[in-house]
C-alpha positions as CSV (number, residue, x, y, z in Angstrom):
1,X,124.1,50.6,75.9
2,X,125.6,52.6,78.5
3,X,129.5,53.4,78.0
4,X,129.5,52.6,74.6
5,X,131.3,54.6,71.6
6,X,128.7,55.4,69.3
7,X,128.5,57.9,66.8
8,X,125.9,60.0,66.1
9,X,123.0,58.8,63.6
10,X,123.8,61.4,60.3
11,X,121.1,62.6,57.9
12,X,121.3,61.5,54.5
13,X,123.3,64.5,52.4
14,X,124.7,66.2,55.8
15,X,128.1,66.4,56.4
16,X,129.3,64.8,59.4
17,X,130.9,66.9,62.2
18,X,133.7,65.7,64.3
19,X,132.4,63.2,67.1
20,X,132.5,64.9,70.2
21,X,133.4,62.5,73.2
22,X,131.8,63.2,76.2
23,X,134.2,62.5,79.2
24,X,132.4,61.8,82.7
25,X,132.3,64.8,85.3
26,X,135.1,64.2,87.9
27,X,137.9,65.3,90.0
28,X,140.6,66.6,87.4
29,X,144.0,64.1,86.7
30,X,147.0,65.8,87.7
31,X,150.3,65.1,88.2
32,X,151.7,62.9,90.8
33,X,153.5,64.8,93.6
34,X,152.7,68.3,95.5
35,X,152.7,71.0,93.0
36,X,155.5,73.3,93.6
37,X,154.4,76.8,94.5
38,X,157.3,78.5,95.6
39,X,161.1,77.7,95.1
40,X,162.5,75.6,97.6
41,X,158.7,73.2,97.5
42,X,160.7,70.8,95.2
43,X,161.5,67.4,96.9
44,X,164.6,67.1,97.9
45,X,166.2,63.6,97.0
46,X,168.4,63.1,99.8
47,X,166.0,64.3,102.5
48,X,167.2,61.5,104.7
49,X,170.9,62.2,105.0
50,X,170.7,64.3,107.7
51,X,168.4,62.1,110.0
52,X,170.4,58.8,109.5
53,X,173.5,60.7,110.2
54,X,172.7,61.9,113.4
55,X,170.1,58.4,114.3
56,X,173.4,56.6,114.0
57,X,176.2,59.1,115.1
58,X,174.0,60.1,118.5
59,X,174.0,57.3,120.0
60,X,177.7,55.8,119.8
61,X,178.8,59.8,120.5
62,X,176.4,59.0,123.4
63,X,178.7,55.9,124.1
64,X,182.1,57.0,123.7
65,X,181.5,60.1,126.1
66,X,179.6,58.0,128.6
67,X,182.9,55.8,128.6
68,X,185.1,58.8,128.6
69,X,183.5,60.1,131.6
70,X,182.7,56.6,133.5
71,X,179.3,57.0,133.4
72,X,178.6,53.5,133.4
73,X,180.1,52.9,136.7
74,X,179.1,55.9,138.4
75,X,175.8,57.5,137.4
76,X,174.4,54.3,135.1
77,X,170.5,55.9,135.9
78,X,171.1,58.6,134.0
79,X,173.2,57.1,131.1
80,X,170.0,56.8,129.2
81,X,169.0,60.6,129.1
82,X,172.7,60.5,126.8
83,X,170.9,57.9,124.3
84,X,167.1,59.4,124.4
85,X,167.8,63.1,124.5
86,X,169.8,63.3,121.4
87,X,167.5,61.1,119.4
88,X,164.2,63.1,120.6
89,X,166.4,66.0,118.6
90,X,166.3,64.0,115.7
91,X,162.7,62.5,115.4
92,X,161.5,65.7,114.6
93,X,163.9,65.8,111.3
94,X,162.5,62.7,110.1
95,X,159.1,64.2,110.0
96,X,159.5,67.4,108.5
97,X,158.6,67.8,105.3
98,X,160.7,66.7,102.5
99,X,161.6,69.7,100.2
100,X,164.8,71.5,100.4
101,X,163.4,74.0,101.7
102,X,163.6,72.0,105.1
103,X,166.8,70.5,104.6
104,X,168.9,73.1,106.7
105,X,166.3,72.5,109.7
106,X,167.0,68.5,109.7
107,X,170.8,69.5,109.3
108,X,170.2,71.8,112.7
109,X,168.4,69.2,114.4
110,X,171.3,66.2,113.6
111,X,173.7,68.6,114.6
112,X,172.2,69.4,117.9
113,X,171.7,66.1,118.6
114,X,175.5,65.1,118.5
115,X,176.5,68.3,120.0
116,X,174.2,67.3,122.8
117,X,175.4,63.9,123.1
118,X,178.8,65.3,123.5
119,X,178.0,67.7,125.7
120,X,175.9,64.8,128.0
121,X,178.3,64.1,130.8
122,X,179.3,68.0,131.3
123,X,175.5,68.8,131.5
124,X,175.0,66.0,134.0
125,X,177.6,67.5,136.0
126,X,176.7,70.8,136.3
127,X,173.3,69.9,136.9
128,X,174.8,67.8,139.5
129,X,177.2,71.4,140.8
130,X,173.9,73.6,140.4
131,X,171.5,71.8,142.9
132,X,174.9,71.1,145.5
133,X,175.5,75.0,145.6
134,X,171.4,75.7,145.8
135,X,171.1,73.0,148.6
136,X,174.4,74.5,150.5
137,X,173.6,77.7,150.5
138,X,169.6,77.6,151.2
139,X,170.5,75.5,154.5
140,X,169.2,72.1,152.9
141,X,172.7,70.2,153.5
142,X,173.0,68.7,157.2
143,X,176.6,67.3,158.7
């Protein structure tokens, strides 16, 4: 009978010896989780602060500046660089890994994100100064 618990058949007189159990060969059971190897490897329980902060701040800093500076009225093409930019910054903190270890990178990345969103409408505009001067004064700009 395969997988059946049966002891061993004991001579008459013989003492019997503890019944070994014989275990199948396989991978070994460990713990659930990564194994920590080196301090900061622990998960960090509120991994996603940072991420959701910056996934909902971005884009209504993106809003408020693009109001601010009229954006939607006069440059309404490139009002969504304000919304996608920032949260490119932050997909990256939602996919690193989840120890503490990584938490001050996801806190970098939400804060860029905003301060990029803020800084949206100023960047636009001196993109917008920088290729004006380089046209004007390479001759590019005809009366």
């Amino acid at each position: 009978m395969p997988n059946s618990t049966r002891q061993p058949a004991s001579t008459a007189g013989a003492p019997v010896a503890a019944a070994s159990t014989v275990t199948a060969a396989g991978p070994a059971v460990t713990a659930p989780g990564p194994a920590v190897t080196a301090p900061g490897d622990e998960t960090d329980p509120r991994w996603w602060m940072a991420p959701l902060a910056a996934t909902v701040v971005a884009p209504l800093l993106s809003f408020l500046m693009a109001v601010w500076a009229d954006l939607f009225t006069a440059l309404p093409v490139f009002l969504i660089g304000g919304f996608v930019l920032p949260l490119a910054l932050v997909v990256p903190g939602w996919c690193l890994a989840r120890t503490r270890r990584r938490r001050q990178a996801r806190i970098d990345l939400a804060t860029l994100a905003c301060c990029l969103a803020v800084a949206y409408p100023a960047l636009i505009g001196g993109i917008g100064v920088a290729v004006f001067v380089v046209m004007l004064l390479t001759g590019n700009i005809h009366s």
